[in-house]
C-alpha positions as CSV (number, residue, x, y, z in Angstrom):
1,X,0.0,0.0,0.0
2,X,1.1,3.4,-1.1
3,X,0.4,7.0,0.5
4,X,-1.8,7.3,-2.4
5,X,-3.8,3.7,-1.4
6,X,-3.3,5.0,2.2
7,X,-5.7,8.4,1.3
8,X,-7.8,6.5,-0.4
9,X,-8.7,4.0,2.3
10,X,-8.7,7.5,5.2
11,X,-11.6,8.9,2.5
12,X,-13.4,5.6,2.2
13,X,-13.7,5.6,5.8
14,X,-15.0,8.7,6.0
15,X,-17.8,8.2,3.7
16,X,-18.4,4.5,5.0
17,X,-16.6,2.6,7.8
18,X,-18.9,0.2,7.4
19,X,-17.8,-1.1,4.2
20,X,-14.0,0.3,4.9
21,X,-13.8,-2.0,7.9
22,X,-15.7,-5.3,5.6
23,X,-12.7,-4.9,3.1
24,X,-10.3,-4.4,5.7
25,X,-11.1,-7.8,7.0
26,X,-11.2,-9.6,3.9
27,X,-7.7,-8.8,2.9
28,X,-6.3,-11.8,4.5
29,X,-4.0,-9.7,6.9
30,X,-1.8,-12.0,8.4
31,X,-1.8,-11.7,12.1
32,X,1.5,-10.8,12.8
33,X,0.6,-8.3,10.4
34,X,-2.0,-6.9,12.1
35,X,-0.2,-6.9,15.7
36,X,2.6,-5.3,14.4
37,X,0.3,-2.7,13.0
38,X,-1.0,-2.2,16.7
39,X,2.7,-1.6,17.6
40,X,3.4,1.2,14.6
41,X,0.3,2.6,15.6
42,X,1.2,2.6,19.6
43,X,4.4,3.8,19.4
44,X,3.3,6.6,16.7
45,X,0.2,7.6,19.0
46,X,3.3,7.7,22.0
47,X,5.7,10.2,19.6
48,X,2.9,12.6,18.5
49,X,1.7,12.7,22.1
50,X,4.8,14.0,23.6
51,X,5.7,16.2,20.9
52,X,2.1,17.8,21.3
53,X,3.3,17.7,25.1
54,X,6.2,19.0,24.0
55,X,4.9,22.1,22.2
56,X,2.1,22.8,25.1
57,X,5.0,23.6,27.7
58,X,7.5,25.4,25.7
59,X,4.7,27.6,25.1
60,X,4.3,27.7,29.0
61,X,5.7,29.0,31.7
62,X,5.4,25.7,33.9
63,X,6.8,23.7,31.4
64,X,9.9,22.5,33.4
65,X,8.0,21.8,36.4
66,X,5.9,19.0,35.2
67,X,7.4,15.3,34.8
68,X,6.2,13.3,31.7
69,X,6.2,9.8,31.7
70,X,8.7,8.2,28.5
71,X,7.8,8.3,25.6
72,X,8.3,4.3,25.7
73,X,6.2,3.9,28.7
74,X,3.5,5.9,26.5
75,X,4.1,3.5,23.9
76,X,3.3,0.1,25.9
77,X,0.4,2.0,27.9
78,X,-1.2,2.6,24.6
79,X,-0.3,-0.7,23.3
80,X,-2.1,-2.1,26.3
81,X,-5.1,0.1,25.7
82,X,-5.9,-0.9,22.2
83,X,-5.1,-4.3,22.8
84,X,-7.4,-4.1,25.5
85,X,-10.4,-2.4,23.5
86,X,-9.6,-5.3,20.6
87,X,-10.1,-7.7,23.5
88,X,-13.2,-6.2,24.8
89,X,-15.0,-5.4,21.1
90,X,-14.4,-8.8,20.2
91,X,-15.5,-10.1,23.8
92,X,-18.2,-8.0,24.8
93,X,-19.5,-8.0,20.7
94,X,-19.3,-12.5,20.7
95,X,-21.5,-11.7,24.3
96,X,-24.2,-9.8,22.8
97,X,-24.8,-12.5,19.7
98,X,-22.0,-11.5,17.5
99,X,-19.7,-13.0,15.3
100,X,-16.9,-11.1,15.2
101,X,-12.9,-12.5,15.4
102,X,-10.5,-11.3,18.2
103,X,-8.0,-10.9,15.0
104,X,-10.4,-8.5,13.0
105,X,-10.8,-6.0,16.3
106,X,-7.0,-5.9,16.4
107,X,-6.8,-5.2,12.4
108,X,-9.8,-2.6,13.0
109,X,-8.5,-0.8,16.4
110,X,-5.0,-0.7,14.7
111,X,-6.8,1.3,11.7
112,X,-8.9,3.4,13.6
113,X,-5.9,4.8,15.8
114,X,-4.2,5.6,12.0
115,X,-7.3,7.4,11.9
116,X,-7.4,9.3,15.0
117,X,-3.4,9.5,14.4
118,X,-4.1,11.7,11.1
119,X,-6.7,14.0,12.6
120,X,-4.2,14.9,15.4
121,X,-1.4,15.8,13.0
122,X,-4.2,17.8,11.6
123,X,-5.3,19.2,14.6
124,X,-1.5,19.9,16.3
125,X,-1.1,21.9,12.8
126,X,-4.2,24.0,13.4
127,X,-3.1,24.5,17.0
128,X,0.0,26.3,16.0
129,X,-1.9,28.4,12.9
130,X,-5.6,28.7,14.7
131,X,-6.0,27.5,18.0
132,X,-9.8,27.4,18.1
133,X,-9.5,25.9,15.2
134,X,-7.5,23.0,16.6
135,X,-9.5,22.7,20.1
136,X,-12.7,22.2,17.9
137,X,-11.1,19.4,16.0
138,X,-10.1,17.6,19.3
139,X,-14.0,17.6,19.9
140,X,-15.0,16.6,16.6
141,X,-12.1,13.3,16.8
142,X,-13.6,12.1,20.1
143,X,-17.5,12.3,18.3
144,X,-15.1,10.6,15.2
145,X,-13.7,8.0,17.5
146,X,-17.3,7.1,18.5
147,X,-18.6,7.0,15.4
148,X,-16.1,4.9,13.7
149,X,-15.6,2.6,16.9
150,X,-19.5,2.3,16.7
151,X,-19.3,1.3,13.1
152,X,-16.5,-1.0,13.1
153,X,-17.8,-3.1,16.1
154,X,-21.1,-3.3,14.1
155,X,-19.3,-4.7,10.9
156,X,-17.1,-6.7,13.1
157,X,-19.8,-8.7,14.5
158,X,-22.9,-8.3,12.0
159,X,-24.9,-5.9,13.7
160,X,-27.8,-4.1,12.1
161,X,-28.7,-1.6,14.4
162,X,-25.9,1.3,14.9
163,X,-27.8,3.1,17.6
164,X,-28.4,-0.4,19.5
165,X,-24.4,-1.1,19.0
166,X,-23.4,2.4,19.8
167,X,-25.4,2.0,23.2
168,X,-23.3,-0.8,23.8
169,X,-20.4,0.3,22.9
170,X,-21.0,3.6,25.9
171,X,-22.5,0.8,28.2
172,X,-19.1,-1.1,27.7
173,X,-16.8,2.5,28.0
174,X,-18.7,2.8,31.1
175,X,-18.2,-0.1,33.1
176,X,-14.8,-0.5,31.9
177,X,-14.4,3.1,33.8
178,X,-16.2,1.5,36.4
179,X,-14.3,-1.4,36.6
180,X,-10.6,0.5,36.6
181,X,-12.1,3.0,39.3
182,X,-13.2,0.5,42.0
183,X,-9.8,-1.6,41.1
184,X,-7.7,1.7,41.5
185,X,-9.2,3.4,44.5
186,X,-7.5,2.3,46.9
187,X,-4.3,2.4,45.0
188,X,-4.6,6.2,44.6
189,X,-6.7,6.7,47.9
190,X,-4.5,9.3,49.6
């Protein structure tokens, strides 16, 4: 795949991530393929995160008083979040009737982070030329990330109804958050 192929695939998912993520799974990805495309897109997620970091505090005052974790630890954290989410669409999805493959959420979370991965070059851009501009795309990727997350899991597992799988999609987010909460409390209890 070329940059070309690559914008062709960002548009198609645009205009319909339900058919984007269909073809996406009938490539025939091999699945070190598609866990190695979790890395890329883990350790990518980790640079553009502390550069954007990076550009917030030399634009601050504070900027030497606050400690950021490595860029590496970013890079496994992330790794282990959309590993996680892979784990939990295909789970939570095979729970509710579906038929979706733990290998196909890991080839569709690794393309939805490229997503998300080129709207925040887009948006760090706009922060440094308009920053209203740029805060208003950081809202529009999270209603993005919904959206696409919504439609992938659907495809992924055969759903019709997009409203019934985004509601399970924000029933999962939220006790996942839940979840971590009670199990961190008393970690972080001071």
């Amino acid at each position: 795949m070329n940059m070309q192929g690559l914008a062709d695939l960002l548009r198609d998912t645009l205009r319909d991530p339900r058919a984007t993520a269909r073809g996406l799974m009938q490539m025939g990805v091999p699945i070190e393929a598609r866990w190695l495309a979790l890395v890329l897109m883990a350790v990518g997620s980790a640079l553009l995160t502390h550069l954007g970091m990076g550009m917030m505090l030399a634009s601050e005052e504070m900027g030497s008083t606050i400690a950021l974790p490595s860029p590496l630890a970013t890079a496994v954290t992330q790794f282990g979040v959309l590993a996680a989410t892979s784990a939990i669409a295909a789970l939570v999805g095979r729970w509710a009737g579906g038929t979706g493959r733990f290998a196909d959420a890991v080839l569709l979370m690794a393309w939805l982070q490229f997503v998300l991965l080129a709207v925040q070059v887009v948006q760090m851009v706009l922060l440094l030329a308009v920053p209203p501009l740029g805060a208003m795309v950081g809202y529009l990727a999270l209603g993005l990330f919904f959206w696409l997350l919504t439609a992938f899991v659907a495809e992924l597992h055969g759903f019709r109804s997009l409203g019934m799988t985004f509601a399970g999609v924000v029933v999962t987010v939220l006790g996942v958050a839940m979840l971590l909460a009670a199990l961190l409390y008393p970690v972080l209890e001071v």
